[in-house]
C-alpha positions in Angstrom: 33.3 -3.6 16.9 29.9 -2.7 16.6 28.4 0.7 16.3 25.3 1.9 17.4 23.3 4.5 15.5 20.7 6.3 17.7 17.2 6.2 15.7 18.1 3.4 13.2 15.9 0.5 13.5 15.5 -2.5 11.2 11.6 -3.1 10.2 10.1 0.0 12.0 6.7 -1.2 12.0 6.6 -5.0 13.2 3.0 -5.2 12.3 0.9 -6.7 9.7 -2.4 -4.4 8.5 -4.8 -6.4 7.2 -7.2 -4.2 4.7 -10.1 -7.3 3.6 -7.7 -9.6 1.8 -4.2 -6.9 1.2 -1.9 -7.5 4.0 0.7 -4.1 4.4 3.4 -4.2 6.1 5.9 -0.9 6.3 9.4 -1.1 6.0 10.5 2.7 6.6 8.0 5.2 7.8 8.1 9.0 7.8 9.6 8.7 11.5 12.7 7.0 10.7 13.4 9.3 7.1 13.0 12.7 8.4 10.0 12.6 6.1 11.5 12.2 3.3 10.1 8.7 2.4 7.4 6.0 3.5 8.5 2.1 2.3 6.1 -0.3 2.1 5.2 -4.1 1.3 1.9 -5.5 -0.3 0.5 -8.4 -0.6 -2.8 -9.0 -2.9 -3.9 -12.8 -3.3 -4.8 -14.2 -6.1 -7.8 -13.1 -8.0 -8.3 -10.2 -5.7 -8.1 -6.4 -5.9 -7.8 -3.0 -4.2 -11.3 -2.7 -2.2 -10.9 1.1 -2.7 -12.0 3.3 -5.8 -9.3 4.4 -7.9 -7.9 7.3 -6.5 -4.7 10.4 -7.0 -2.3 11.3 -4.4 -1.6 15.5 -4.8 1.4 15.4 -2.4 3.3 12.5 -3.1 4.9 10.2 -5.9 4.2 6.3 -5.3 6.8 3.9 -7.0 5.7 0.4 -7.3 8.7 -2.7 -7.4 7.2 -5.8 -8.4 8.5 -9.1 -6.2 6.4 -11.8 -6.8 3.6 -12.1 -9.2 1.9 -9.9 -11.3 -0.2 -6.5 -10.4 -2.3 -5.1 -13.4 -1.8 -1.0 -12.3 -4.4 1.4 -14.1 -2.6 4.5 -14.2 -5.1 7.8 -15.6 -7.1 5.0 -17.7 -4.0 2.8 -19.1 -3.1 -0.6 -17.8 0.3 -2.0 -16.5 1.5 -5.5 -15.7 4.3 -4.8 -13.1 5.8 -8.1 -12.4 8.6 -9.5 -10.2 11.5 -7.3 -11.3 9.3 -4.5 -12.8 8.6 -1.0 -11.7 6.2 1.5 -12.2 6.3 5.1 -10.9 3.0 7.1 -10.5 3.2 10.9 -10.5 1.9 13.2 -8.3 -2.2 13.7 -9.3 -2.8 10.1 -11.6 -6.1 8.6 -10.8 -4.6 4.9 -10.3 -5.6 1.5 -8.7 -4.9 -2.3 -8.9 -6.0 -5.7 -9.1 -4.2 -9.2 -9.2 -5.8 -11.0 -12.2 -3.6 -13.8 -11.9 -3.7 -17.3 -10.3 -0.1 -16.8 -8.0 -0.1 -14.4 -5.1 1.4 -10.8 -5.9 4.2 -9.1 -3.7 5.1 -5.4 -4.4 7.5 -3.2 -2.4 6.0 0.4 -2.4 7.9 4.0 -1.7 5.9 7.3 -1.0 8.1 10.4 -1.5 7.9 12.4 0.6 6.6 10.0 3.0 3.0 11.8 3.3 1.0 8.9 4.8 2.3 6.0 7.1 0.8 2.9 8.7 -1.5 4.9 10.8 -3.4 6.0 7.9 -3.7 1.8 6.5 -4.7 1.2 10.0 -7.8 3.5 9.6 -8.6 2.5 6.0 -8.6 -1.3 7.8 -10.8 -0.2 10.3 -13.7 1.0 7.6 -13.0 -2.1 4.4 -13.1 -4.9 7.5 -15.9 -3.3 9.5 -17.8 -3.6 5.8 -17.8 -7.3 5.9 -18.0 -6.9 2.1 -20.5 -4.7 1.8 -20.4 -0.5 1.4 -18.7 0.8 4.2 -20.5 2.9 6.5 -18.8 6.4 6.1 -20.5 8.4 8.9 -19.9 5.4 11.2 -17.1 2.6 10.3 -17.5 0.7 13.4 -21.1 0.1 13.4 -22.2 -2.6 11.5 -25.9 -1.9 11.7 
């Protein structure tokens, strides 16, 4: 017997958000929680890092689950290996960002609580880093490349 559960779906978002070379793809968004948490995957290649500045979240925690490789977190100045297995929380207001220093691929699993952003807001960040080519991005006008 099979029972059906009306607003339960499996893999919410069916969509891969490419941001330069950090593919995201969200497992649980604020729609399907009540809010209450946004669940993400990551993947960083090799040798790469986040194109963003380090930054803080004020309304919401960030937990990190390490699957495959290793992420080097800098969390308020200090750095963390999170590997496959490991987790690292970061608390609400710790300036914190990311690189892959290694030579293997990294996979995290990421949870937002409360779920305070979702894939909407990756989709915008893609729209600026990849519009960049590499360069600054052009914050009075992401999509023009001139």
């Amino acid at each position: 017997m099979t029972q059906q559960t009306i607003g339960v779906k499996i893999n919410p978002s069916e969509e891969d958000i490419h941001i330069g070379p950090l593919t995201v793809r969200f497992l649980i968004t604020s729609e399907n929680s009540s809010g209450s948490i946004a669940a993400f995957e990551v993947v960083v290649p090799a040798a790469r890092r986040l194109a963003a500045p380090a930054h803080s979240h004020d309304h919401y925690e960030e937990t990190i689950y390490g699957v495959d490789g290793v992420l080097t977190w800098t969390i308020d100045g200090k750095q963390f290996e999170v590997g496959s297995g490991q987790t690292v929380c970061i608390p609400r207001g710790a300036v914190h960002r990311f690189d892959n220093n290694g030579v293997l691929d990294a996979r995290a699993f990421c949870m937002i609580t409360p779920a305070a952003i979702g894939p909407q807001f990756f989709r915008e960040a893609a729209e600026v880093i990849n519009a960049a080519a590499g360069g600054p991005p052009d914050r009075v006008n992401p999509g023009n490349p001139e």
